[in-house]
C-alpha positions, 0 to 999 in steps of 0.5 A: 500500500503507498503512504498518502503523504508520498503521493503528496509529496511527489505531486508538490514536487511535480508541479514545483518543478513545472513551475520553475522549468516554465519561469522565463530565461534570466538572460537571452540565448545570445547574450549567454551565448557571447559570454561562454565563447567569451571564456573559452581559449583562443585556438591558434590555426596551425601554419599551413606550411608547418603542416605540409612540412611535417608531412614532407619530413614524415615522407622522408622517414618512411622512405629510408627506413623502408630502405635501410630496413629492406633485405638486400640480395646475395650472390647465390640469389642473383641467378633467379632475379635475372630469370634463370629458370630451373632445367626442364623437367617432368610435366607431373612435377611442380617445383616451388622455389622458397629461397636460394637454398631451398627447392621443394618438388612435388609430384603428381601421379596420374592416379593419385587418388586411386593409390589410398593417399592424399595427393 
């Protein structure tokens, strides 16, 4: 059961609370509107040179790390970046070239399926 005084309470508070959202603005939208812009900081606009110079040197960076940072070719290697291709061999032969020191070949049977493997 709800308490009577409750329900007269909260219906007082309601309509002091109506009341006092509808009592008119103390100050004008605009004029208050001045004054908080009033107080906020100054922001500086950044140099627009600054900027392209930023992006110009970031440029930079990245170019030479990617330089520095990138694997440099042997002697070994040499061969196959100059397009010498391994000799010719069996058409059911795949050969994967990893690096320069590494060949794997796979072979492929005619009836790989049949023979109770994965092929």
């Amino acid at each position: 059961m709800k308490d009577p005084d409750v329900n007269d309470e909260l219906s007082r508070f309601e309509a002091e609370l109506r009341a006092w959202g509808a009592r008119p603005a103390r100050t004008s939208a605009s004029v208050a509107r001045t004054q908080v812009t009033a107080r906020l900081p100054l922001v500086c606009e950044p140099i627009p040179w600054l900027r392209l110079a930023a992006s110009a040197a970031l440029v930079v960076v990245l170019a030479v790390a990617t330089w520095l940072g990138a694997p440099r070719a042997s002697r070994e290697g040499k061969a196959s970046v100059h397009g010498e291709s391994p000799p010719p061999i069996d058409p059911n032969v795949v050969v994967w070239v990893m690096d320069t020191r590494t060949t794997v070949y796979f072979v492929l049977g005619p009836d790989g399926s049949t023979k109770g493997g994965m092929s």
